[in-house]
C-alpha positions as CSV (number, residue, x, y, z in Angstrom):
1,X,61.4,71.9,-9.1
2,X,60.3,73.7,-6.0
3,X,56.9,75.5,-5.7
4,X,58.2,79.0,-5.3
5,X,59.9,78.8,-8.5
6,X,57.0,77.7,-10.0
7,X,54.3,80.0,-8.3
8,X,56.8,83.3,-9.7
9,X,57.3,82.0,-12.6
10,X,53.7,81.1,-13.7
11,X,51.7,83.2,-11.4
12,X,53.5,86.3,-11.5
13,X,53.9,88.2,-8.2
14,X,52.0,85.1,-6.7
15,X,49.7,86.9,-3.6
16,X,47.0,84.7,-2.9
17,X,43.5,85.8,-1.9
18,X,42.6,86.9,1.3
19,X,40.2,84.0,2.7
20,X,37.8,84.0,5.5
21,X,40.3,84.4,9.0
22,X,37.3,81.2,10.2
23,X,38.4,79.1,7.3
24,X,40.0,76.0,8.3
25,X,42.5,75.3,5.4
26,X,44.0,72.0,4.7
27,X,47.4,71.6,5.3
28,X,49.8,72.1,2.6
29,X,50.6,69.2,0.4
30,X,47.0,67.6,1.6
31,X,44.7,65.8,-0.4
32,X,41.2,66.8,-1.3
33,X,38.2,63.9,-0.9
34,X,37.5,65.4,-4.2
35,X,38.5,66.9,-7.3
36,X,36.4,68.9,-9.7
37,X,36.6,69.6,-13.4
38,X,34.6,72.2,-15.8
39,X,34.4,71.3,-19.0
40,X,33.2,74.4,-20.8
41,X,31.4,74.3,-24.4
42,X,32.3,77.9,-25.3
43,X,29.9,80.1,-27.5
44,X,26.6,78.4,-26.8
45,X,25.6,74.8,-27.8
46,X,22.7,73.3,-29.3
47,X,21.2,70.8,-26.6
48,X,18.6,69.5,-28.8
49,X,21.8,68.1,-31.0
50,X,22.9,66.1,-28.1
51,X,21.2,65.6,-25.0
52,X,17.5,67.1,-25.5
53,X,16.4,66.3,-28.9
54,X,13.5,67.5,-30.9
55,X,13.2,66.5,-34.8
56,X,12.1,67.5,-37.4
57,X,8.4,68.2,-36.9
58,X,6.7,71.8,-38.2
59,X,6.4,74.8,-35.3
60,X,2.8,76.4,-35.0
61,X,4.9,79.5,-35.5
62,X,6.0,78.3,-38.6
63,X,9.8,79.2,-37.5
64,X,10.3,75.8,-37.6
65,X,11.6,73.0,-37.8
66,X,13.5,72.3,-34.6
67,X,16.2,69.9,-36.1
68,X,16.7,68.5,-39.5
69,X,15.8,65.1,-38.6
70,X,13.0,63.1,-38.0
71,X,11.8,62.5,-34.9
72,X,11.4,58.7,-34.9
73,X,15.5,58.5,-35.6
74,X,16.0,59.7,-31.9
75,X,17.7,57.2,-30.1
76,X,17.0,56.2,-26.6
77,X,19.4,54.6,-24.0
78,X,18.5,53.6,-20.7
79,X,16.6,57.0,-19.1
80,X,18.4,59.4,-21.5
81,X,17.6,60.7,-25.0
82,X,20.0,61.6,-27.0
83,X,20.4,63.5,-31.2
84,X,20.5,61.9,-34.5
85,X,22.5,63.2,-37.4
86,X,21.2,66.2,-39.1
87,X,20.6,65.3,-42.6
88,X,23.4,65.3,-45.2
89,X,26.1,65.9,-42.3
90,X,28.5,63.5,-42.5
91,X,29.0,61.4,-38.9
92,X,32.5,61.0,-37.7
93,X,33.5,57.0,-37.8
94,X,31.6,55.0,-35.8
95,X,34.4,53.4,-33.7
96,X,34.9,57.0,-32.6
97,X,34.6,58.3,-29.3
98,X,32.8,60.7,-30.3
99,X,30.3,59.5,-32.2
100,X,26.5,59.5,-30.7
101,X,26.2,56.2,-30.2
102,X,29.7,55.4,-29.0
103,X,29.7,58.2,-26.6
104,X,26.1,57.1,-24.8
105,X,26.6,53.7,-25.1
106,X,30.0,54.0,-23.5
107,X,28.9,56.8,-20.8
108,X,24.9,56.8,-20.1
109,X,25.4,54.7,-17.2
110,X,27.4,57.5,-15.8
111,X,26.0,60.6,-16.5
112,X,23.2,62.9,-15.4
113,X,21.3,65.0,-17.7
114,X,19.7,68.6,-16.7
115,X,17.6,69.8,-19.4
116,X,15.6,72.9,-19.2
117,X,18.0,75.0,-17.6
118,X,17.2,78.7,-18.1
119,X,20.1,81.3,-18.5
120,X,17.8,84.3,-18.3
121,X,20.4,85.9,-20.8
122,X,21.8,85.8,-24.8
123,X,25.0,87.1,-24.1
124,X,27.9,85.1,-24.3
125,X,30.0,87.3,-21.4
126,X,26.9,86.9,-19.0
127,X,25.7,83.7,-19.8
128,X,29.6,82.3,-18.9
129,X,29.4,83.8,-15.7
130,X,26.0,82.6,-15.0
131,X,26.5,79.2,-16.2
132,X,30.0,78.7,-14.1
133,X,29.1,81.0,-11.3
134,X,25.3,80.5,-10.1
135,X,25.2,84.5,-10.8
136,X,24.3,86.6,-13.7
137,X,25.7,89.9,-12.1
138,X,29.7,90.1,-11.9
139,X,31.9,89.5,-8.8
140,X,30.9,85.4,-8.1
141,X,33.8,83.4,-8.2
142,X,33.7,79.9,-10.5
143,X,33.0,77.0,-9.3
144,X,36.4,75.6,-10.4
145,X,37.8,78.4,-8.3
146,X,35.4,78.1,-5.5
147,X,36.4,75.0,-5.2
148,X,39.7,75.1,-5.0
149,X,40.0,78.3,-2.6
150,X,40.7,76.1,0.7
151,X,43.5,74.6,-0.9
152,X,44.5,78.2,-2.2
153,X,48.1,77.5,-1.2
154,X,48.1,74.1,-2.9
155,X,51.2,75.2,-6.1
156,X,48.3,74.8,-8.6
157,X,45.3,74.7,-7.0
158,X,43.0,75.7,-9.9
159,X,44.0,75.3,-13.5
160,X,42.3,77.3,-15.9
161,X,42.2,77.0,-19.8
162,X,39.7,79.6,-20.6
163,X,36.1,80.7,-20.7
164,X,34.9,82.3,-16.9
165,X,37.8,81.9,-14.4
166,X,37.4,85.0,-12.6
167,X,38.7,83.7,-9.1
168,X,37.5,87.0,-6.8
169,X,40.9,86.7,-5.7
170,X,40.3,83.5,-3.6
171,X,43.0,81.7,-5.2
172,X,45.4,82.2,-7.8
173,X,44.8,80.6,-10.8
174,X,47.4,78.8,-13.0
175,X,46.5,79.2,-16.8
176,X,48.4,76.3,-18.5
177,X,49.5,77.1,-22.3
178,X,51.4,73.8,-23.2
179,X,52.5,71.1,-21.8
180,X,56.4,72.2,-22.2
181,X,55.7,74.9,-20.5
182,X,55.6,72.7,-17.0
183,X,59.4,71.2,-18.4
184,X,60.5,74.7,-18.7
185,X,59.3,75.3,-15.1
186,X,60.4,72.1,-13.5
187,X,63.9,73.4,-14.5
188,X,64.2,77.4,-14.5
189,X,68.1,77.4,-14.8
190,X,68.5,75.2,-18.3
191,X,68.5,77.0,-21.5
192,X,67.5,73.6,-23.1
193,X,64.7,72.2,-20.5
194,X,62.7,70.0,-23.2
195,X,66.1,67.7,-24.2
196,X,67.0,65.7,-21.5
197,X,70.5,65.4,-23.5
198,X,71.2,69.2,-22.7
199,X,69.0,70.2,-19.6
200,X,71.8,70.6,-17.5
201,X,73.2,73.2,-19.9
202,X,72.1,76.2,-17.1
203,X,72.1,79.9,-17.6
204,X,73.8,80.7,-14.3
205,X,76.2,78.2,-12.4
206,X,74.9,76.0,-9.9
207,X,76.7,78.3,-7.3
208,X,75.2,81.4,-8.8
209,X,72.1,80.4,-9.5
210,X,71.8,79.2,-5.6
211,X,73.4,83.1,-4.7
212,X,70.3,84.4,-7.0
213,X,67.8,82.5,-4.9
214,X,69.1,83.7,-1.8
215,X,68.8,87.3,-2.9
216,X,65.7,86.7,-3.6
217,X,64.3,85.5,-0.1
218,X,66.2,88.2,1.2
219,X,64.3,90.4,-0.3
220,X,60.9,89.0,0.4
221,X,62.2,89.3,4.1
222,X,63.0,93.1,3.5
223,X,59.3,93.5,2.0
224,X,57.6,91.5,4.6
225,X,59.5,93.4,7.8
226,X,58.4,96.5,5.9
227,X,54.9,95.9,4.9
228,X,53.1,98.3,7.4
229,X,49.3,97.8,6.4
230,X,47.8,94.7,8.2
231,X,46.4,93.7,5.0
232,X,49.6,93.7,2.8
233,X,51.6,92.5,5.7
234,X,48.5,89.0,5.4
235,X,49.9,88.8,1.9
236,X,53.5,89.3,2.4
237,X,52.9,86.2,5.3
238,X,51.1,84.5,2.4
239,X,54.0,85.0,0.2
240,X,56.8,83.5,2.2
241,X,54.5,80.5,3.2
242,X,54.5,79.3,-0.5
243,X,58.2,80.4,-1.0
244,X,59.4,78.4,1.7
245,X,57.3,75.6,1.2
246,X,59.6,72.9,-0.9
247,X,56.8,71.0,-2.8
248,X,58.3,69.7,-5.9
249,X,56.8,70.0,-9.5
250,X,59.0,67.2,-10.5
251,X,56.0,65.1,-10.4
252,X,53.9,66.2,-12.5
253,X,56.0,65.4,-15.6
254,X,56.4,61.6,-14.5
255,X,52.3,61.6,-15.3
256,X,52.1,63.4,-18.1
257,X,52.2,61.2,-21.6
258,X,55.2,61.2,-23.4
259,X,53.5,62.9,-26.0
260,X,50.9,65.4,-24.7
261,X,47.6,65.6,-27.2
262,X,46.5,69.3,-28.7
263,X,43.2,70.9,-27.7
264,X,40.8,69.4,-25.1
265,X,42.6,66.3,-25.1
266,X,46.0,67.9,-23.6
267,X,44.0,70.0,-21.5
268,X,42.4,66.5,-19.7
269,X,45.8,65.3,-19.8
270,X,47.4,68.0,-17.7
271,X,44.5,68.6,-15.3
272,X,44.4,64.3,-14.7
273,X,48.1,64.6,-14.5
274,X,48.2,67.4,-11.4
275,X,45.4,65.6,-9.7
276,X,47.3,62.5,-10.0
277,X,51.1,64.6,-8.7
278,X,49.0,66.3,-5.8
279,X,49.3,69.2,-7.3
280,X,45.6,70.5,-8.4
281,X,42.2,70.4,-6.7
282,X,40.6,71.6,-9.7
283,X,40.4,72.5,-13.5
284,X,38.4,74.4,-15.9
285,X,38.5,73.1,-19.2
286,X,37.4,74.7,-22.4
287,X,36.8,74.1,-25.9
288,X,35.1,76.8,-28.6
289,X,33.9,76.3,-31.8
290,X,29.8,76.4,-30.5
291,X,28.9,79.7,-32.0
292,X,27.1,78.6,-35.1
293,X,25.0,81.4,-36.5
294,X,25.9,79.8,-40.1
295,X,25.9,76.5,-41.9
296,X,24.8,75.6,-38.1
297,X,24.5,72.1,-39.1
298,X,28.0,71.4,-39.9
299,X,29.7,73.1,-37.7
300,X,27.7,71.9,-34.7
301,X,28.3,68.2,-35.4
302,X,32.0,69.0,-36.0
303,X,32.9,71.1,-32.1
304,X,30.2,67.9,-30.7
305,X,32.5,65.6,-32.0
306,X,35.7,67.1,-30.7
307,X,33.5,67.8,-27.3
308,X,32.8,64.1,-26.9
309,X,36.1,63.0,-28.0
310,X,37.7,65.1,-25.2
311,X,35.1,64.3,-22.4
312,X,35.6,60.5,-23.3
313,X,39.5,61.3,-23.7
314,X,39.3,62.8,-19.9
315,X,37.2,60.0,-18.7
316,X,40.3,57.4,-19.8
317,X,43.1,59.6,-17.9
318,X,40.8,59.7,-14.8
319,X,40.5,55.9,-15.1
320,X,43.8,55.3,-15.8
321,X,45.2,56.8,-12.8
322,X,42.5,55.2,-10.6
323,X,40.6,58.7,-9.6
324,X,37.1,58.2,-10.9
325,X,36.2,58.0,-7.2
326,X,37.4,61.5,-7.2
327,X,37.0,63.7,-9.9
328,X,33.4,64.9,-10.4
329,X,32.9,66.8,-14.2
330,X,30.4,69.2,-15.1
331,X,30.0,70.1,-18.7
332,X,27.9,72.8,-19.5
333,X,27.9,76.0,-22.1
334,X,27.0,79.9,-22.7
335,X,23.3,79.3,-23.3
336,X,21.3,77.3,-26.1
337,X,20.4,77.9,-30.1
338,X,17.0,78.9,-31.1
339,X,14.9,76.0,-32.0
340,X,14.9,77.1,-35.4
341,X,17.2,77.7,-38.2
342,X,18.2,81.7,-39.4
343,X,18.4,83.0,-43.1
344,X,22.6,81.5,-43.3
345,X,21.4,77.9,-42.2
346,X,22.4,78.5,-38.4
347,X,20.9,79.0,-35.0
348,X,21.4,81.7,-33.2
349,X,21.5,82.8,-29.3
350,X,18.6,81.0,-26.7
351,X,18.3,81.1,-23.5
352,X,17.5,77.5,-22.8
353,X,20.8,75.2,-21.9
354,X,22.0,72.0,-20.5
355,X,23.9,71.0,-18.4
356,X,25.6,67.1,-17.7
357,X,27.7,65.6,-15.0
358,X,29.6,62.7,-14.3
359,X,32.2,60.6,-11.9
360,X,32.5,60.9,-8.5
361,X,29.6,60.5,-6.6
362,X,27.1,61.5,-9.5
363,X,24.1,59.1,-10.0
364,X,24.4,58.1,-13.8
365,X,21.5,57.1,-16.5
366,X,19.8,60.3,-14.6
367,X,17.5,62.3,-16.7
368,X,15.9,65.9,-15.2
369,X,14.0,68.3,-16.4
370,X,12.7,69.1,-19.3
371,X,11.7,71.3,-22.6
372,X,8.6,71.4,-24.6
373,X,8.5,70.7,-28.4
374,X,9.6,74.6,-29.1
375,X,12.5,74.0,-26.9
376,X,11.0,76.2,-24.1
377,X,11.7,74.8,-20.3
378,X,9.1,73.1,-18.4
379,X,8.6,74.2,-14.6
380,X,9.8,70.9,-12.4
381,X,7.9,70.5,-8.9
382,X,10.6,71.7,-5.9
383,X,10.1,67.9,-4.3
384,X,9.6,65.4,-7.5
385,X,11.8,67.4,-9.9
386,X,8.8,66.2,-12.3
387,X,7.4,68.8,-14.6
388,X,4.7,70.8,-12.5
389,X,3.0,73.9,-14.3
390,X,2.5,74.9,-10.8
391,X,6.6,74.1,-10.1
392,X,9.8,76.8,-10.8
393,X,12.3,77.4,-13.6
394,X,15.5,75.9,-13.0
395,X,18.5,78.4,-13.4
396,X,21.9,78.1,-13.4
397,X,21.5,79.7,-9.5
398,X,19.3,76.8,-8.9
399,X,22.3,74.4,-10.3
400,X,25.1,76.0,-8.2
401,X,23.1,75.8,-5.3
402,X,22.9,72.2,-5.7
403,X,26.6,71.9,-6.9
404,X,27.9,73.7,-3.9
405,X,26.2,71.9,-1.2
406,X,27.4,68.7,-3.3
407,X,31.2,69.6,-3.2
408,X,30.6,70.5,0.2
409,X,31.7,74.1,0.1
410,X,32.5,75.0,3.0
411,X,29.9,77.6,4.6
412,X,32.5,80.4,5.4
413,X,33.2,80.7,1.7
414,X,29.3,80.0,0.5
415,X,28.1,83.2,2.9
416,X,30.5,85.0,0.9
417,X,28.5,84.2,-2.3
418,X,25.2,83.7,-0.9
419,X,23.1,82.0,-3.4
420,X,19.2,82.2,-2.2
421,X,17.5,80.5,-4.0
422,X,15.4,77.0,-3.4
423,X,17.7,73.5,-2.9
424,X,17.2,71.3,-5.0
425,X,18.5,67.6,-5.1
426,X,19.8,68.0,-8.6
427,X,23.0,65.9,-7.9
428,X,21.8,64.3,-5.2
């Protein structure tokens, strides 16, 4: 299939963002030093069930307890801490990916912890944008999209599968539903694209469908010679550069599986998969199920289990395809749950979050920042990043600052987001 099929088909009209006229873009068809993916924990998870765990012991407040486990059953492994089971939950097999101790002990030595992290915000529609943008007010672009913006006329630069994509109109994003919907684009003229037996059963005749495609450049032509405003007349440039650019989708089929998995699993597959075709420079991933105002508990172990399952599901595809020198994940969520449990046996909205990373050039078995034992954040020292009462609150501004000059954003895009606020080395 050839990209301007694909980019109407899937993108609608298909205008890509105006970018800075100082931007050096790569070249179409080039290949990034680097591809990113977001992995987002939709509707706010509990950190001190996974990464920043507190137990069981009594709050001078008397709202507690924190967790309902004790304290001496959280587990250590190398420089990171990480959750027991709450009591009378039932743990998923152990031989599963994502159970605690198969996840940690599979993945400490590559990830990096950021605990404390301070949303400044309860609400899930801001705390999305602040977490994946570095911004609590609207208009920031996502990382994901950030990003992918110099590749902006890559055919699917940034895939999105949810949570906060907004793009600010820097690049188009491609929001994947299934995985047949890539067969029914890599062949537009079959009325039977997902059996091989009938594919070339087409709507129109090869001859007709060909006259159809001509009309159709000529009348990009017509709207380009006639675009009068220098803007549009940018876009309509824009336009016919993607259109006339044969880069085929083909590919991407060849590495998906056979059989491509449901939920975050197939998501990982197809983001891996257009890394691996040259296709994608980055993904946002997204998996719900973390908003656990009742029977908090249950329901918190279950999406943890699916989470960890997916990220360790992702980790295999990047492996498998020899990228884990190239994709960098960030996994992160809304906000936190109040170190305490409500009336319905859940946890409802905190401020406090977490946020992990791993792959490419992320320092693993990496443990920053912290909470106290009411799950509020410590202050970290600028220079150490040791807890300082004389220090600063990290926010997610603080990690996008970091994040950015990690990707290496380039600094025509990054002055159009300005993000001042101190450096720190937090993926250093």
């Amino acid at each position: 299939m050839e990209r301007r099929h694909f980019l109407r088909l899937l993108t609608g009209i298909g205008l890509i963002g105006v970018l800075p006229m100082s931007l050096v873009r790569p070249a179409l068809g080039a290949t990034p030093s680097r591809f990113l993916i977001t992995v987002s924990a939709s509707g706010g998870w509990d950190p001190t069930a996974l990464v920043d765990p507190k137990g069981n012991a009594l709050r001078a407040d008397g709202l507690g307890p924190v967790n309902n486990y004790p304290a001496s059953q959280i587990k250590t492994i190398g420089k990171l801490r990480y959750a027991a089971y709450p009591d009378g939950v039932t743990p998923p097999a152990t031989d599963s990916p994502g159970h605690l101790d198969t996840f940690f002990a599979k993945h400490y030595s590559r990830l990096r912890v950021v605990n404390g992290v301070d949303t400044q915000t309860n609400g899930h529609e801001t705390g999305q944008r602040f977490v994946w943008s570095g911004k609590l007010e609207e208009g920031y672009p996502s990382v994901a999209a950030l990003a992918a913006a110099p590749y902006a006329s890559q055919p699917m630069a940034f895939i999105s599968n949810g949570g906060y994509d907004f793009t600010a109109s820097l690049v188009a994003p491609v929001r994947t539903a299934a995985a047949t919907t890539f067969t029914a684009l890599a062949y537009p003229n079959s009325q039977y694209p997902n059996d091989p037996a009938l594919r070339s059963a087409g709507y129109f005749s090869t001859p007709t469908y060909a006259a159809v495609q001509a009309a159709r450049e000529q009348r990009l032509t017509r709207l380009r010679v006639s675009a009068a405003l220098p803007e549009r007349a940018a876009q309509m440039a824009k336009l016919a550069t993607v259109r006339d650019s044969d880069v085929p989708l083909d590919s991407l089929l060849t590495q998906l599986p056979a059989r491509v998995s449901s939920g975050l699993k197939g998501q990982a597959e197809i983001a891996v998969a257009a890394f691996a075709s040259g296709l994608a420079v980055s993904a946002g991933l997204n998996l719900g199920g973390f908003d656990t105002h009742g029977d908090h508990d249950e329901d918190q172990t279950a999406a943890l289990t699916a989470l960890l399952e997916g990220v360790d599901h992702l980790w295999t595809q990047i492996e498998q395809r020899g990228l884990q020198d190239k994709v960098t994940v960030i996994i992160g969520s809304d906000f936190g749950r109040t170190p305490f449990y409500n009336t319905a046996d859940g946890k409802d909205h905190w401020n406090i979050t977490s946020v992990l990373a791993m792959g490419a050039g992320i320092t693993g078995n990496t443990l920053i920042g912290a909470t106290d034992a009411n799950f509020e954040a410590l202050k970290l020292s600028a220079s150490t990043l040791e807890p300082h009462s004389a220090g600063l609150l990290v926010t997610p501004k603080h990690i996008h600052r970091a994040l950015r000059d990690f990707l290496g954003v380039p600094a025509e895009l990054d002055a159009l987001f300005p993000l001042p606020v101190e450096k720190l080395a937090l993926f250093a």
